[in-house]
C-alpha positions in Angstrom: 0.0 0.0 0.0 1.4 3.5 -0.7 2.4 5.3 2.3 0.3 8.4 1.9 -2.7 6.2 1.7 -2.0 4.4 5.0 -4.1 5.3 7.7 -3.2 6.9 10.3 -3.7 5.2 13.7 -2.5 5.4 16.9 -0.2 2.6 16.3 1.8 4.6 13.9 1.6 8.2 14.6 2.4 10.3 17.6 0.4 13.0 17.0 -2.8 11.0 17.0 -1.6 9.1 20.1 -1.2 12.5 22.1 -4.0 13.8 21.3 -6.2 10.8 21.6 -4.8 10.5 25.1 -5.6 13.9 25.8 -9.1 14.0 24.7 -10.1 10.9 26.4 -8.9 11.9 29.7 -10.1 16.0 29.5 -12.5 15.5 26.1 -15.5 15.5 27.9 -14.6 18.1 30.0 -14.1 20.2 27.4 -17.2 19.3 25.3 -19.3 20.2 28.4 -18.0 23.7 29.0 -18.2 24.6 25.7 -21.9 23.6 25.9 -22.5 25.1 28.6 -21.0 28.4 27.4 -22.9 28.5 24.2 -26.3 28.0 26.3 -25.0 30.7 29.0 -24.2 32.9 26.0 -27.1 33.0 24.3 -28.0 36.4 22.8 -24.8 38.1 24.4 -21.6 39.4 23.2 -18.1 37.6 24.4 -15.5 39.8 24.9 -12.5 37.8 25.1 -9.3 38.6 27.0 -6.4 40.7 25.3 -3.4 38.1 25.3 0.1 39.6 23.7 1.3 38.1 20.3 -2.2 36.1 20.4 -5.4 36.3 18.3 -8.2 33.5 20.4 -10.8 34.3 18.1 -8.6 33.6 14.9 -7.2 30.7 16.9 -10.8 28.9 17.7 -11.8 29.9 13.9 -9.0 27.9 12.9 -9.6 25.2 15.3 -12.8 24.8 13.9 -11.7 24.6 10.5 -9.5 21.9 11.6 -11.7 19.9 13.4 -14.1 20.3 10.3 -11.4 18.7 7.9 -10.6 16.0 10.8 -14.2 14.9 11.5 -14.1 14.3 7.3 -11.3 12.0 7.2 -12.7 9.6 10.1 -13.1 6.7 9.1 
């Protein structure tokens, strides 16, 4: 099989391991904040913090770009 058509699994990449290990053991923690934040935030503004040499809202768009692409290639 060609390598750029192997799957990637945990087995065989690092990346996927570490974060695979991180969102099992914090995942659901952090899928229940952000829904509760959305339903706490409902018809109001966020204001987020100021953080120097940092853009969060930029950051979280391109997270969810990311995740977007990512949730396509499951298998």
């Amino acid at each position: 099989m060609d390598p750029d058509n192997t799957p990637i699994t945990i087995q065989n990449d690092l990346q996927l391991l570490l974060f695979m290990r991180l969102w099992t053991s914090r995942g659901e923690l952090a899928l229940s904040t952000v829904k509760d934040f959305v339903n706490k935030s409902v018809s109001r503004q966020i204001e987020l913090p100021e953080i120097p040499n940092r853009n969060l809202k930029s950051e979280l768009s391109e997270m969810r770009d990311n995740l977007s692409i990512l949730l396509r290639r499951l298998g």
